[in-house]
N, C-alpha and C positions, 0 to 999 in steps of 0.2 A: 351548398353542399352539406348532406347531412353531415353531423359529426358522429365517428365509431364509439363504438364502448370500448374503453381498455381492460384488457382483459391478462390477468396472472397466468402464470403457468399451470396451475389446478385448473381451469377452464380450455386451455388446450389439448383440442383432441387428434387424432390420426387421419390422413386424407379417407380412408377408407370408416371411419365414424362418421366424418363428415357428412361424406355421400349419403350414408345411409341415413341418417338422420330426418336428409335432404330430401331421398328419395329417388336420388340420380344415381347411385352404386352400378346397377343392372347395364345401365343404360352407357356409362363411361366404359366397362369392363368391354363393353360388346365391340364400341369404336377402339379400344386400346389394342383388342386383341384383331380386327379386321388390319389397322392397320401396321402389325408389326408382321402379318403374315402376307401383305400387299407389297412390304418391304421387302422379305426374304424371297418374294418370290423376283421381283423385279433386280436384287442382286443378283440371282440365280441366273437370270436375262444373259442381265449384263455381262458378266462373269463367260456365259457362254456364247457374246454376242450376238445376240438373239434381240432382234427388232420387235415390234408388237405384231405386227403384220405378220412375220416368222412364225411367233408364238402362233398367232390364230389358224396359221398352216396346217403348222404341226397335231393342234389341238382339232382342226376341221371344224373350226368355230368362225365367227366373225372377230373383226379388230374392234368392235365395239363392246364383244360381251369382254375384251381382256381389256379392254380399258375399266369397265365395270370390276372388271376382279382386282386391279393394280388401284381401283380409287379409295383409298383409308377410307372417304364418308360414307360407302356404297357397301351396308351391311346385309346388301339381298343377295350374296351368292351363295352358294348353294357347297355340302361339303362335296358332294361328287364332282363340281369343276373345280375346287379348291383338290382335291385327290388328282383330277385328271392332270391339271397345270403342274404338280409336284411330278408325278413321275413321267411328263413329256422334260422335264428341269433334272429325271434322275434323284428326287429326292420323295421321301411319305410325308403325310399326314401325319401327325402323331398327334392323339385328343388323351386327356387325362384331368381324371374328375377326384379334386381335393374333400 
């Protein structure tokens, strides 16, 4: 096992230096934010007892693409099924750029 550098407090930086430094910022940002909104939607479910199969009903989609929208690693959906699943759930989209 290699051994680490030790390293003082002047040499520690922010997870967000980090990334960047790294080159993984983009890339972490993109999965953090798929999956806290795969989360809120699958509360939203639950909450209204809504099954997946339910969801796909209601959405006139298949149970595969909602499984694709409720999976955190599955960064290919789209904002318009991310809008349609919120307000079949009663809730928006809300996007906002810092």
């Amino acid at each position: 096992m290699a051994s680490m550098k030790k390293r003082n407090a002047r040499e520690l930086t922010t997870l967000d230096d980090f990334q960047t430094k790294e080159g993984t910022r983009d890339a972490f940002q993109t999965v953090a934010i798929k999956e806290v909104l795969a989360w809120q939607i699958e509360q939203a479910m639950k909450a209204q007892g809504l099954s997946r199969k339910r969801m796909a009903e209601r959405m006139d989609t298949s149970r595969s693409q909602i499984s694709r929208l409720l999976d955190p690693r599955d960064g290919n959906v789209t904002l318009a099924t991310l809008q349609r699943a919120a307000a079949m759930l009663g809730r928006t989209v809300r996007l906002e750029l810092e």
